[in-house]
LUMPATI-338196 format. One line per 8 residues: number of its first residue (from 1); their letters; for each residue x, y, z of N, C-alpha, C, CB. Coordinates in steps of 0.2 Angstrom, whole numbers, plus 5000, padded with zeros to 4 digits. Glycine has a CB too. Layout:
N
NUM	A	X:Y:Z:X:Y:Z:X:Y:Z:X:Y:Z ~ ...
This chain:
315
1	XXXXXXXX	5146:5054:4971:5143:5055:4964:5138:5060:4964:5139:5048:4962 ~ 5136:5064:4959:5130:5069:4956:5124:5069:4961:5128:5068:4948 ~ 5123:5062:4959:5113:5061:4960:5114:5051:4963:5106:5061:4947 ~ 5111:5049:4967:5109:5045:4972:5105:5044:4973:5111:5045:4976 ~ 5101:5038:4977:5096:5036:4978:5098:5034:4985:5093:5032:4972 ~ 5097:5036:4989:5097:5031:4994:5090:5030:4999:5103:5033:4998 ~ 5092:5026:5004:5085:5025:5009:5086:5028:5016:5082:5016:5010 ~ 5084:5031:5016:5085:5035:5025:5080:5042:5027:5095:5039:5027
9	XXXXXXXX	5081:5042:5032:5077:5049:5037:5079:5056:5035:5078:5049:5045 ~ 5077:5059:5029:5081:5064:5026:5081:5071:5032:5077:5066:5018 ~ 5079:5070:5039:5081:5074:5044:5088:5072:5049:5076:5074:5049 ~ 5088:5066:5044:5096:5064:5046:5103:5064:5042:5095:5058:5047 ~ 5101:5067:5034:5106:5070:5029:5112:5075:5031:5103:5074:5024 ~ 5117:5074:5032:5124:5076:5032:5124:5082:5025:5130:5069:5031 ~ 5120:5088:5025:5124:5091:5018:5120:5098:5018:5122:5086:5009 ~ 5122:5104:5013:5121:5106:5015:5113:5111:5016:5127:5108:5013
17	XXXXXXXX	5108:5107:5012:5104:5110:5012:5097:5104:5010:5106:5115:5009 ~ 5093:5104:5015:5088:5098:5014:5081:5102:5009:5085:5093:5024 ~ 5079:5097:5006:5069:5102:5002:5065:5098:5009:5064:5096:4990 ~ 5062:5103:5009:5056:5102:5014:5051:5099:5010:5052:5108:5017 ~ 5046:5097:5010:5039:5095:5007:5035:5098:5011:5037:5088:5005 ~ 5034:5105:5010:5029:5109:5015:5022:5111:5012:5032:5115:5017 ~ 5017:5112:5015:5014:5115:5015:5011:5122:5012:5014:5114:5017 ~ 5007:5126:5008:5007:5133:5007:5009:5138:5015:4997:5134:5005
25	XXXXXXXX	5003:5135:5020:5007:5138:5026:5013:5140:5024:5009:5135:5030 ~ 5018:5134:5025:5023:5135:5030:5024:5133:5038:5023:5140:5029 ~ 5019:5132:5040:5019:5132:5046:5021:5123:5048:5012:5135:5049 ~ 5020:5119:5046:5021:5112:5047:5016:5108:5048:5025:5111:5050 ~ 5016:5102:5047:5010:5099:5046:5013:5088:5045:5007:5105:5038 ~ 5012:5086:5043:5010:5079:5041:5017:5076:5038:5004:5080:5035 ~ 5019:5071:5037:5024:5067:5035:5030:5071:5034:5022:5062:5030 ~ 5035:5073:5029:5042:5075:5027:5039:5080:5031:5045:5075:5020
33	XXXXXXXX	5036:5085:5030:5035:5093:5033:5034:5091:5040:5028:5098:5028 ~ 5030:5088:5043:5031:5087:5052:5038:5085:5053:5025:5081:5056 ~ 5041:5078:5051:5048:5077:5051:5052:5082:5052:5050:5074:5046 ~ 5053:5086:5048:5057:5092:5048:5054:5097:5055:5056:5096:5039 ~ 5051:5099:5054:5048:5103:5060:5051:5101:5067:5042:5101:5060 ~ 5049:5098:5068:5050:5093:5074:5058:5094:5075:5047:5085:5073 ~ 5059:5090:5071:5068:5088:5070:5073:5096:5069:5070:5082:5061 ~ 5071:5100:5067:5073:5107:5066:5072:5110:5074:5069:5111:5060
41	XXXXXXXX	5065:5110:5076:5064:5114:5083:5061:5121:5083:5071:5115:5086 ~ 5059:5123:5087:5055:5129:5087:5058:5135:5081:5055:5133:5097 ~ 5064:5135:5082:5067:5143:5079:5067:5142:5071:5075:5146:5082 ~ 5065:5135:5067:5060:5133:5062:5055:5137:5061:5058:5129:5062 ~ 5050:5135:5065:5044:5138:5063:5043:5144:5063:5039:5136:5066 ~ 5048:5149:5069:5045:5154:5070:5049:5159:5063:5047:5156:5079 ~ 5055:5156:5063:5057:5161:5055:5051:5158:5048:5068:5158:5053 ~ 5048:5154:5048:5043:5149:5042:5037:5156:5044:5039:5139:5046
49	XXXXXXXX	5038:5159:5051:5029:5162:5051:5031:5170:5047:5025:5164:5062 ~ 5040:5172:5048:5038:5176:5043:5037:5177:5035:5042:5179:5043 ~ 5038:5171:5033:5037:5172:5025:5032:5171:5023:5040:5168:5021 ~ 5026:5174:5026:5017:5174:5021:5018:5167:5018:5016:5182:5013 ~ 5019:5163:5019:5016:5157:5017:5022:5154:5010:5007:5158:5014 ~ 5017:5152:5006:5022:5148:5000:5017:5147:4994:5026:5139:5003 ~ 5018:5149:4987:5013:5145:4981:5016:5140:4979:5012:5149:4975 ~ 5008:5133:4976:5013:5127:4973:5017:5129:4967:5009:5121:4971
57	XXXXXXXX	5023:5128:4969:5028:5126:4962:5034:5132:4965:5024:5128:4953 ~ 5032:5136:4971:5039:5138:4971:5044:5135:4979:5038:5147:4971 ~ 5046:5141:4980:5050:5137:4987:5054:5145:4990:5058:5129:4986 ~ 5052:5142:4995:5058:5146:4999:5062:5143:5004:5054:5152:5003 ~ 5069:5149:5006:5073:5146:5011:5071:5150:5018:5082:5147:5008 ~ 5076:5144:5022:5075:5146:5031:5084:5142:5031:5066:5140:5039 ~ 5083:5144:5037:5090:5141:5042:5088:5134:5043:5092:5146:5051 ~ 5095:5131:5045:5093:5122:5048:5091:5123:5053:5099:5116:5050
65	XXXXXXXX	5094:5125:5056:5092:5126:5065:5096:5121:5069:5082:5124:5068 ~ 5089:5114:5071:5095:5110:5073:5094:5105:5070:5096:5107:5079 ~ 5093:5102:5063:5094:5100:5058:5103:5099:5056:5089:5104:5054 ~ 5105:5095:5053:5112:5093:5052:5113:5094:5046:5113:5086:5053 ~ 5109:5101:5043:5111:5104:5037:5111:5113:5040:5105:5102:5029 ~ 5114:5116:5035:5113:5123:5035:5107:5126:5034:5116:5125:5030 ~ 5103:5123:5026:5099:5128:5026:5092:5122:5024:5102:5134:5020 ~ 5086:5123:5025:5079:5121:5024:5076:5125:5018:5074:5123:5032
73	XXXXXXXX	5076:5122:5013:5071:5125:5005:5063:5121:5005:5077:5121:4994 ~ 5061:5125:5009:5053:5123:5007:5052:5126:5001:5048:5124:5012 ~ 5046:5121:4998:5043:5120:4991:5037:5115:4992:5049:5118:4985 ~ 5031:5119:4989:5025:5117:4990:5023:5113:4984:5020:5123:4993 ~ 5022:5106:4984:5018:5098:4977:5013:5102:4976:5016:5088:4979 ~ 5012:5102:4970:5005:5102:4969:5000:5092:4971:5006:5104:4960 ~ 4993:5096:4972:4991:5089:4975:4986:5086:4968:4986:5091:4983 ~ 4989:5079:4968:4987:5074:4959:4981:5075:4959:4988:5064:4959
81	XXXXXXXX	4980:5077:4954:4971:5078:4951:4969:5074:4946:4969:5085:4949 ~ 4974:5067:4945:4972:5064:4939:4980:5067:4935:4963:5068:4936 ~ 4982:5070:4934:4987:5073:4930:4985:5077:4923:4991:5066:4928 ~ 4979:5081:4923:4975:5086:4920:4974:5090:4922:4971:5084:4920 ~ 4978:5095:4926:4978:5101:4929:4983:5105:4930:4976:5101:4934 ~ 4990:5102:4926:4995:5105:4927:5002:5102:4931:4991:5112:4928 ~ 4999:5096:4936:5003:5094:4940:5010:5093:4939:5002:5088:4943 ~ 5011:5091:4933:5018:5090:4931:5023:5097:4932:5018:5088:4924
89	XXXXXXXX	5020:5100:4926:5024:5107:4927:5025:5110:4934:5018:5113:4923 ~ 5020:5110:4938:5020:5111:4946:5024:5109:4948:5016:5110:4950 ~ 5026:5103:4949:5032:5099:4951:5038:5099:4949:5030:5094:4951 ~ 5038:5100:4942:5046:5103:4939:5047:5109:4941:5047:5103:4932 ~ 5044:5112:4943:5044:5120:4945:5047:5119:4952:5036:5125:4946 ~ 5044:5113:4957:5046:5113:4964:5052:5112:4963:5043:5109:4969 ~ 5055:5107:4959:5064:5106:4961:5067:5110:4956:5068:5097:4960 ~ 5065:5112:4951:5068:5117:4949:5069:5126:4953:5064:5117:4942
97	XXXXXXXX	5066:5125:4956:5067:5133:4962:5068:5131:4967:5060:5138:4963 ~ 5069:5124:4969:5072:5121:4975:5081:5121:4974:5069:5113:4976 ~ 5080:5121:4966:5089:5119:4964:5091:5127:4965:5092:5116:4953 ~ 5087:5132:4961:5090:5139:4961:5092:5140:4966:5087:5143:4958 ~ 5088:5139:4972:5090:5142:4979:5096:5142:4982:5086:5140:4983 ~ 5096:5134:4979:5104:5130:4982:5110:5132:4981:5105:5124:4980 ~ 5108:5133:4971:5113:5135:4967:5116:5143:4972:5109:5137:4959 ~ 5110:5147:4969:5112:5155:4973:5116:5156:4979:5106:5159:4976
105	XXXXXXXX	5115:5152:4984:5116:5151:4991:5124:5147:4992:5110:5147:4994 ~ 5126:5143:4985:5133:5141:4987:5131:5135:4988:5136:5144:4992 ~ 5128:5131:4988:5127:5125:4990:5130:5119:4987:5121:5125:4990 ~ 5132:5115:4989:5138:5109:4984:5132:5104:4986:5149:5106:4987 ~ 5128:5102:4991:5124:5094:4990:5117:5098:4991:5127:5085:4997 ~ 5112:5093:4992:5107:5094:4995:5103:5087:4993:5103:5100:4994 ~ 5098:5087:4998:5095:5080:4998:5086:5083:4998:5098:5074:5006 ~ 5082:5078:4992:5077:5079:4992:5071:5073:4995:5076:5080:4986
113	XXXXXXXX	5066:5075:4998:5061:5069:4998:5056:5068:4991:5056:5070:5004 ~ 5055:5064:4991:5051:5064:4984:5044:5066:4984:5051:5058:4980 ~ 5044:5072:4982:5041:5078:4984:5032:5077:4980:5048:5085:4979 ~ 5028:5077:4983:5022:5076:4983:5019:5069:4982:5021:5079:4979 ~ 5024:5065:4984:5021:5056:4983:5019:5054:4988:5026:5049:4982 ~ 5016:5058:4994:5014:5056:5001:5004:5057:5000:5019:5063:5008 ~ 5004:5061:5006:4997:5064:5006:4994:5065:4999:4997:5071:5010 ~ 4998:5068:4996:4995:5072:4989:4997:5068:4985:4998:5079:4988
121	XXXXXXXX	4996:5061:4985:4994:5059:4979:4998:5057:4975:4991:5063:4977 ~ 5002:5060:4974:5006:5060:4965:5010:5054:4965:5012:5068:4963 ~ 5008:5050:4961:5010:5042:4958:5016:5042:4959:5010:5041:4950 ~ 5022:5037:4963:5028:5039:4965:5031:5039:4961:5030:5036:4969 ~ 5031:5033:4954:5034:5031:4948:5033:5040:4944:5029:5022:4943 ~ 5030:5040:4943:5029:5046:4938:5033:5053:4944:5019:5048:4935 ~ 5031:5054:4949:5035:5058:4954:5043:5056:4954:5031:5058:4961 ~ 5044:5052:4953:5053:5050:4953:5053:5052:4946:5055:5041:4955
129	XXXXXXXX	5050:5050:4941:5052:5052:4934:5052:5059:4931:5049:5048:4930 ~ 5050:5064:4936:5050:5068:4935:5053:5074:4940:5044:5069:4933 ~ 5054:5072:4942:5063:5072:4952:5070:5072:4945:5064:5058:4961 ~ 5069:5065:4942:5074:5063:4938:5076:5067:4933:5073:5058:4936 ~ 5070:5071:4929:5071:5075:4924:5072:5081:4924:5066:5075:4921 ~ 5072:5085:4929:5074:5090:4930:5082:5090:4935:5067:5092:4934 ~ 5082:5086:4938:5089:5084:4940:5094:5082:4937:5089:5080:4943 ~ 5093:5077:4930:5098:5077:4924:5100:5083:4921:5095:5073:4919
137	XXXXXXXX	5092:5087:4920:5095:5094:4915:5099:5099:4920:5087:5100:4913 ~ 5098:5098:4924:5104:5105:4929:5111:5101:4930:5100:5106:4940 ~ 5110:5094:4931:5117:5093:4931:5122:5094:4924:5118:5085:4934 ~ 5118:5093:4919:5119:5095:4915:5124:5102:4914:5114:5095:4912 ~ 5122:5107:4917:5126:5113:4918:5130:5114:4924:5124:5117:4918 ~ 5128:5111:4930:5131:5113:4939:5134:5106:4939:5125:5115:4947 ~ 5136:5108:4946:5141:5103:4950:5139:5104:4955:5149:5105:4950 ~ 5134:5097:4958:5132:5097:4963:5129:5091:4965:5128:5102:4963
145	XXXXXXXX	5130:5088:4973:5128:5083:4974:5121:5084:4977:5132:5082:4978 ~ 5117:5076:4971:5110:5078:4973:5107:5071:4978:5105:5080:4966 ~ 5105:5070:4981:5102:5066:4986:5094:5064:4985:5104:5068:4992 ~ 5090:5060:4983:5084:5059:4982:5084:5052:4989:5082:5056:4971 ~ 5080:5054:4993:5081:5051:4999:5074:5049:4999:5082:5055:5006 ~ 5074:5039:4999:5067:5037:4998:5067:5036:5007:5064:5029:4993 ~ 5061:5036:5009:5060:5033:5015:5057:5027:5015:5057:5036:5020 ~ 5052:5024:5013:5048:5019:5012:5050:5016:5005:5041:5022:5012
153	XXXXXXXX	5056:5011:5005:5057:5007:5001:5055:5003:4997:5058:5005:5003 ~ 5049:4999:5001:5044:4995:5002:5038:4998:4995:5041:4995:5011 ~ 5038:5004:4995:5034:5008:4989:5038:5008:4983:5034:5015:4992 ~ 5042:5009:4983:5046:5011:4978:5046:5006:4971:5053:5011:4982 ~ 5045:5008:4965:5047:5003:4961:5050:5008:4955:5040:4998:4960 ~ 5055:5005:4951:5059:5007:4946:5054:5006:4939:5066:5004:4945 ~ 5056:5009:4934:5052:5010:4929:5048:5004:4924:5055:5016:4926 ~ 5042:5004:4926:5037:4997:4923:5040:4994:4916:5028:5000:4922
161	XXXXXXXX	5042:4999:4913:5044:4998:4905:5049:4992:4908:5049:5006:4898 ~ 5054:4991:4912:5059:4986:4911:5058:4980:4914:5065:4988:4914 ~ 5053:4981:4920:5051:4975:4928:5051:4971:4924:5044:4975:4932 ~ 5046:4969:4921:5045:4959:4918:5052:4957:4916:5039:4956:4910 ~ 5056:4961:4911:5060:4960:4909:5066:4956:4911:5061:4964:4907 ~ 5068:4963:4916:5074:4963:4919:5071:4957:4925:5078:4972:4923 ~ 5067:4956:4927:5067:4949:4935:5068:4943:4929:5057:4947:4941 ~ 5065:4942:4923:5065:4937:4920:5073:4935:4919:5061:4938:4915
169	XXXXXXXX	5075:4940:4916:5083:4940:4915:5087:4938:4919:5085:4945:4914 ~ 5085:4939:4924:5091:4938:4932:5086:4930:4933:5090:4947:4941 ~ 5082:4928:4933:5080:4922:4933:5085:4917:4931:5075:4923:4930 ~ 5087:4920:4923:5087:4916:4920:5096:4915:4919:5083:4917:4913 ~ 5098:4921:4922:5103:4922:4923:5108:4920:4929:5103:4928:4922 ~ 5105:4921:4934:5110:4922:4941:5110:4914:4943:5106:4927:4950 ~ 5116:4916:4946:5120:4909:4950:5121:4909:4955:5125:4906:4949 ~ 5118:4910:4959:5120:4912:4967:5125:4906:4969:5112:4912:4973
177	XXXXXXXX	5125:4902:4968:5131:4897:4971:5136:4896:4971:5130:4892:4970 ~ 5136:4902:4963:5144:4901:4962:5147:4907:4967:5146:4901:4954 ~ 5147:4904:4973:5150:4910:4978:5159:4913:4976:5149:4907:4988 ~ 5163:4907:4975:5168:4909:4974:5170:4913:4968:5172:4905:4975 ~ 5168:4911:4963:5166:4914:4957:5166:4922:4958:5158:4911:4956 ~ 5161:4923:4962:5158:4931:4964:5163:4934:4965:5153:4933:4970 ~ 5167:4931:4972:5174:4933:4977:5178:4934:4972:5178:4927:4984 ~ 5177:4932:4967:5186:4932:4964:5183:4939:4957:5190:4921:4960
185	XXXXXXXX	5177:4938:4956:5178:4944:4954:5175:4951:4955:5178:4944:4950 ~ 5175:4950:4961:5170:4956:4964:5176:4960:4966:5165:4955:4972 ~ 5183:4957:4966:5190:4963:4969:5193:4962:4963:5195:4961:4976 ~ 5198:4966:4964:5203:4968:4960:5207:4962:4957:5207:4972:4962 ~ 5211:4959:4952:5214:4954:4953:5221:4954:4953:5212:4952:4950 ~ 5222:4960:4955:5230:4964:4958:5230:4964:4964:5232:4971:4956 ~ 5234:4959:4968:5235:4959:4976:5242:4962:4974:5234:4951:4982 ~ 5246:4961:4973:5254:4960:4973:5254:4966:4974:5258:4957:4966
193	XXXXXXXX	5259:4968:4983:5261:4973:4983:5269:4976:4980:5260:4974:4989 ~ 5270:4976:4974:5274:4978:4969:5269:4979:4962:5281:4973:4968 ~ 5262:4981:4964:5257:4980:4957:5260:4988:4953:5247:4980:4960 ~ 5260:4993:4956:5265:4997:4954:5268:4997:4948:5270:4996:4958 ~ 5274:4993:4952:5280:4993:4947:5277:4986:4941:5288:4991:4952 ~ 5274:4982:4942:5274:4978:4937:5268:4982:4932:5273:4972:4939 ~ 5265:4985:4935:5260:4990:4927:5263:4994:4924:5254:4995:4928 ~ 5269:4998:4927:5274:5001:4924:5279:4999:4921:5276:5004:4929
201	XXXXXXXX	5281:4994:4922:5286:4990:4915:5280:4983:4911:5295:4985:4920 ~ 5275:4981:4913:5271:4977:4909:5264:4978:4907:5270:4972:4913 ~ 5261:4983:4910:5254:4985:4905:5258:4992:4898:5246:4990:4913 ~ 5253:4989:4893:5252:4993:4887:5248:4998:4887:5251:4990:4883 ~ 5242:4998:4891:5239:5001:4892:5235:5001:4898:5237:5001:4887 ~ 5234:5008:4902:5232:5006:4908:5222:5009:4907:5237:5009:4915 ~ 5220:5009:4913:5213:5010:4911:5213:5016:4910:5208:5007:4916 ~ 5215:5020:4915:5216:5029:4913:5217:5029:4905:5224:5032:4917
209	XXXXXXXX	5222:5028:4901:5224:5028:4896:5219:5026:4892:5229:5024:4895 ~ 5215:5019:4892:5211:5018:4887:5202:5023:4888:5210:5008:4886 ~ 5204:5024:4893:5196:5027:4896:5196:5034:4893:5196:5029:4906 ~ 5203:5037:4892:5203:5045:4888:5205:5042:4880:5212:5052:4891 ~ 5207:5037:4878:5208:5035:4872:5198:5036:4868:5211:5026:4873 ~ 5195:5032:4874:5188:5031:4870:5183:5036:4873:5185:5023:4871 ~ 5186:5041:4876:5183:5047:4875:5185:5053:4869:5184:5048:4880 ~ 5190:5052:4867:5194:5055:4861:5189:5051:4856:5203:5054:4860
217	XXXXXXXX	5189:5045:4855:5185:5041:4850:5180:5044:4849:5184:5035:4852 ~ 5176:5045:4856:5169:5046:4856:5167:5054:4853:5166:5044:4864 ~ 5172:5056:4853:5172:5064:4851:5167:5067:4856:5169:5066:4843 ~ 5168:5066:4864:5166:5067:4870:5170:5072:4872:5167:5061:4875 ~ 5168:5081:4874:5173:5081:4879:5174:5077:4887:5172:5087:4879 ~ 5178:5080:4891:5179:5077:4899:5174:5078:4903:5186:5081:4904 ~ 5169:5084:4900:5164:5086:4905:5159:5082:4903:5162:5092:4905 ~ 5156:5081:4896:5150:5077:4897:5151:5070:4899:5147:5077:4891
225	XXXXXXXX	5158:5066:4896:5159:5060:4898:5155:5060:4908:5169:5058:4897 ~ 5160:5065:4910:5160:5062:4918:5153:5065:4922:5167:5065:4924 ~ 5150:5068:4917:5144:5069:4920:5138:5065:4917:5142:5076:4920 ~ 5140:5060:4912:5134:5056:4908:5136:5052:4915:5136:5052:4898 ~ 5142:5050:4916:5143:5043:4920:5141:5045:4927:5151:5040:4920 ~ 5141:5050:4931:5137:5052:4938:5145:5053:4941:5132:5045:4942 ~ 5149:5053:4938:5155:5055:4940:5157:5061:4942:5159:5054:4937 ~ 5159:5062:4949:5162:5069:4952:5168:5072:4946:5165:5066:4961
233	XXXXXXXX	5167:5077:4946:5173:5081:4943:5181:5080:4946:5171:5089:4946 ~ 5181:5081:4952:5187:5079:4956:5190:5071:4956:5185:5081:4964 ~ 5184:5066:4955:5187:5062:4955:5188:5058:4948:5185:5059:4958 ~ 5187:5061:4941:5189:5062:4936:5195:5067:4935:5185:5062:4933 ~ 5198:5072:4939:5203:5075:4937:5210:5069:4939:5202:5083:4941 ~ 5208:5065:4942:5213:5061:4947:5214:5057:4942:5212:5057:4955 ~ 5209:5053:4940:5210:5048:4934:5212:5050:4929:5204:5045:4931 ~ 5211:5056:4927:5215:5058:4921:5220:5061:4925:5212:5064:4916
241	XXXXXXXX	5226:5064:4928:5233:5063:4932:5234:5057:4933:5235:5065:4938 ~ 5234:5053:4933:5235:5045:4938:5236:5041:4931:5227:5041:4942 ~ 5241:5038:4928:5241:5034:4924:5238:5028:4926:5246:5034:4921 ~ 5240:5028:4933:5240:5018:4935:5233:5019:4940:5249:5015:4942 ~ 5227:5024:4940:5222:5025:4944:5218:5019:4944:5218:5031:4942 ~ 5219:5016:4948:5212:5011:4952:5205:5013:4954:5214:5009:4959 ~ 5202:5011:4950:5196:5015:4951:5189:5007:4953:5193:5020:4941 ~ 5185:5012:4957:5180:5004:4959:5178:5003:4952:5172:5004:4964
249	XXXXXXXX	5172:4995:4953:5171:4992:4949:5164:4998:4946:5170:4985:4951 ~ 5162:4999:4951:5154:5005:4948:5156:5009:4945:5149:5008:4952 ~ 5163:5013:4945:5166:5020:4942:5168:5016:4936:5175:5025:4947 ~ 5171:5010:4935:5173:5009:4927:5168:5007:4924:5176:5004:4924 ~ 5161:5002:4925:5155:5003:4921:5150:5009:4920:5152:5000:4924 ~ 5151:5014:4925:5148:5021:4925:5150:5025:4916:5154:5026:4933 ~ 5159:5022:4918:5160:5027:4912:5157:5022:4905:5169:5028:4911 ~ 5158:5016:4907:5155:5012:4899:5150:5014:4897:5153:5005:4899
257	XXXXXXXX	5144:5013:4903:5136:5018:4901:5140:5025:4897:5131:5021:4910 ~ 5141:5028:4902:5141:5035:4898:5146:5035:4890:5146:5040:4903 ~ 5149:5032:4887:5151:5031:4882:5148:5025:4878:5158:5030:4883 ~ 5143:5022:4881:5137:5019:4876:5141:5012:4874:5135:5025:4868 ~ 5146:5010:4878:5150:5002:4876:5149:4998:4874:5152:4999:4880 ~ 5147:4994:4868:5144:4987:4869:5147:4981:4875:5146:4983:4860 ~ 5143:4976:4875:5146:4970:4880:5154:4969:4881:5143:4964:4879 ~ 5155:4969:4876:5162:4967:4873:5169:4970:4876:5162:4968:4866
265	XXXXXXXX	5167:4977:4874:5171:4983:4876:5171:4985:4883:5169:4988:4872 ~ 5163:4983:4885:5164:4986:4892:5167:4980:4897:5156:4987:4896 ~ 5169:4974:4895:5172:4970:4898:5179:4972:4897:5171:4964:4897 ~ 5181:4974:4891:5188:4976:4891:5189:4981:4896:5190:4977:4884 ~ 5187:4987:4896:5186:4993:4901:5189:4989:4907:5178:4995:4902 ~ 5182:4982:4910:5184:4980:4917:5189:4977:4919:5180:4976:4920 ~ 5192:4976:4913:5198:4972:4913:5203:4974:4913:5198:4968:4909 ~ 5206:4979:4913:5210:4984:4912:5211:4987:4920:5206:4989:4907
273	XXXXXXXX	5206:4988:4922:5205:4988:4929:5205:4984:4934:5201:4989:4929 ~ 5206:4975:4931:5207:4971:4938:5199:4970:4937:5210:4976:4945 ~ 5192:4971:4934:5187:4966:4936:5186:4963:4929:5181:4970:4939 ~ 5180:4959:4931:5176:4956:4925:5169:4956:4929:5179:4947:4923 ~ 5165:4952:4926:5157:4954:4923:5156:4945:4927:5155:4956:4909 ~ 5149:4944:4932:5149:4936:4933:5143:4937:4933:5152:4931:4940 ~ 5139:4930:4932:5135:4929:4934:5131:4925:4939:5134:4928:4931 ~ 5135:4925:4945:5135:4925:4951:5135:4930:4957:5139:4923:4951
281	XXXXXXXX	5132:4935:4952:5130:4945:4956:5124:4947:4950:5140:4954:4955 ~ 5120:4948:4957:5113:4952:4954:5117:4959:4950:5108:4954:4963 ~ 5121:4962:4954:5122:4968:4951:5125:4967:4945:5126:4972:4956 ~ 5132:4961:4943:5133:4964:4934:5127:4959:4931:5143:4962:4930 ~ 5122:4955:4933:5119:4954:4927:5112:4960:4927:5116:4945:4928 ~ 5111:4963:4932:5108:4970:4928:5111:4976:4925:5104:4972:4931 ~ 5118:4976:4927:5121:4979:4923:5122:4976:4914:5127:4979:4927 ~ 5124:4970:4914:5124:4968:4907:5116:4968:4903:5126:4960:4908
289	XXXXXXXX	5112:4966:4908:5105:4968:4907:5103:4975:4902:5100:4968:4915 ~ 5104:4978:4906:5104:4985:4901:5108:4985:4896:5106:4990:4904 ~ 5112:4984:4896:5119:4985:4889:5117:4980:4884:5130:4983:4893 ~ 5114:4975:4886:5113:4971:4879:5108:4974:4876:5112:4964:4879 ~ 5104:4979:4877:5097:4980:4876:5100:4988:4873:5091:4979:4883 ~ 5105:4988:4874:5109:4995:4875:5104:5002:4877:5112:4997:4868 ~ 5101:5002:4883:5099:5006:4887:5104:5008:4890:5096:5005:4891 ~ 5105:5016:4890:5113:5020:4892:5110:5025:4896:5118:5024:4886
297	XXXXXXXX	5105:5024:4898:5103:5030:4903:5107:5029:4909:5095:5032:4905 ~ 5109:5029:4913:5114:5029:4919:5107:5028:4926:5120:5037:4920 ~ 5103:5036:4923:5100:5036:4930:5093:5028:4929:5097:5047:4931 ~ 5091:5026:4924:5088:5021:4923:5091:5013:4928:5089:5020:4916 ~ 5097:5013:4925:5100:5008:4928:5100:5009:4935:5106:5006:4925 ~ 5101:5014:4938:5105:5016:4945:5095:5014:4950:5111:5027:4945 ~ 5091:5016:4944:5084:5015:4948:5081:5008:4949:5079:5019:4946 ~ 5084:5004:4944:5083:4996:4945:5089:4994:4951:5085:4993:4937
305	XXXXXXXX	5095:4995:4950:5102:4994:4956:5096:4995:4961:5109:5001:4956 ~ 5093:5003:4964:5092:5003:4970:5088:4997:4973:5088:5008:4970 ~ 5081:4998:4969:5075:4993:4970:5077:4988:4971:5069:4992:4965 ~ 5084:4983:4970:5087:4975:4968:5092:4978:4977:5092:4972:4957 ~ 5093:4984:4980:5096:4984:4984:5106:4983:4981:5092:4978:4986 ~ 5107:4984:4976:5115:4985:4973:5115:4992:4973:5117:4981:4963 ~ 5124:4992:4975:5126:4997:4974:5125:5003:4968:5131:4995:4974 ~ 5126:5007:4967:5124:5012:4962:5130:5013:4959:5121:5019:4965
313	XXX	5128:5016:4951:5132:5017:4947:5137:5024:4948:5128:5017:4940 ~ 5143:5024:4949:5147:5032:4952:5153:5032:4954:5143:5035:4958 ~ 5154:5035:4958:5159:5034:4963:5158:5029:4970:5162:5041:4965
């Protein structure tokens, strides 16, 4: 998918280019920026000692070294002063000249830490919401896999406007007992290896079909649908070829969000597909949680998903 949240040691990212959270130096120093250091190796720092240092809000690139990426984009947070000194802007400046670099350079993924929520202060909820904002607008034009790597889980919380809500909701909602319930619709409800041939002479409509139907509806083009929904390009060109395309359960709700579905319709969607909606999974009663309230921001839901530990809305 585009944009992800996941939890791991961003010196341990598979892609092609990791953000540093460094210091003016450059020379390394304290949590993500010593991480990196360390984990990269000497011939890090000594290319870091040519670049005269770093201002907050911009970034520069180095090589991986021995880092399990190509390229290292340090970019220096501004440090929280109360949020009366300009921090924000600073900080949209760090991932915004962290993206350009990537962009220029050819880059298809990169993974960020969240960039000034350590030492320096800066509120993590408002530092993720502003990671987020600058990341939506670029995906908005590029094609690029972005990785927001939390380490400290335990910290992390999604955005306060929903919390009381959504735990009340799933309170009131979940059934953990009904385990079979879950099993039966957590998979497809097409085992039959001739499924094939019977969608081919018995469905009227398959999910591919009604998925470009209500995008035509929506007077959507292909591009914004699969980038509202966090959907790869590649794996919406297959859905549109594929009349009979099996798509998971998070790629068909992905697209409901993105086409703004009521409850109704987004079950029809799953259903088309082989799922349904239980209340026996944490993941669709906050999925339904949002849609009744009709909150369609993708990246919203996918930051409640994390914090509850569910899969993410995507591919």
């Amino acid at each position: 998918m585009p944009f992800r949240i996941i939890r791991n040691d961003i010196t341990k990212i598979h892609c092609d280019a990791i953000v540093n959270a460094a210091n003016s130096s450059l020379l390394g120093g304290g949590g993500v920026d010593g991480a990196i250091h360390r984990a990269a190796g000497k011939g890090l720092l000594l290319e870091c000692m040519k670049l005269g240092g770093c201002k907050t809000g911009q970034a520069k690139m180095t090589g991986g070294y021995k880092l399990p990426c190509q390229y290292v984009i340090h970019t220096v947070g501004p440090v929280w002063r109360g949020g009366t000194h300009g921090e924000k802007a600073l900080l949209q400046s760090c991932y915004q000249n962290a993206l350009s670099l990537a962009w220029e350079h050819h880059c298809e993924s990169i993974a960020f830490p969240l960039i000034s929520s350590g030492i320096y202060g800066y509120p993590k909820q408002q530092a993720l919401d502003t990671a987020i904002e600058v990341i939506k607008a670029f995906l908005t034009d590029h094609d690029m896999e972005i990785i927001m790597v939390i380490f400290d889980k335990e910290s992390f919380s999604f955005g306060k406007q929903y919390t009381d809500d959504l735990h009340e909701y799933i309170d009131q909602h979940y059934a953990p007992r009904m385990l079979q319930r879950e099993a039966v619709c957590a998979v497809p409800m097409f085992r039959n290896s001739d499924l094939k041939e019977i969608l081919e002479t018995q469905m009227d409509e398959s999910f591919s079909e009604m998925l470009l139907r209500k995008i035509d509806e929506k007077g959507m083009t292909d591009s914004q649908c699969y980038k509202k929904a966090n959907i790869d390009r590649k794996l919406f060109s297959k859905i549109r070829s594929d009349r009979l395309y099996k798509p998971s359960k998070t790629t068909v709700i992905a697209f409901a969000v993105a086409l703004k579905l009521p409850l109704a319709e987004t079950k029809e969607l799953l259903m088309k597909a082989g799922f349904a909606l239980s209340h026996s999974s944490k993941f669709d009663i906050i999925v339904e949680f949002f849609i009744t309230r009709q909150i369609y921001d993708i990246y919203a839901i996918n930051e409640a998903l994390f914090s509850f530990d569910q899969k993410l809305l995507g591919v």
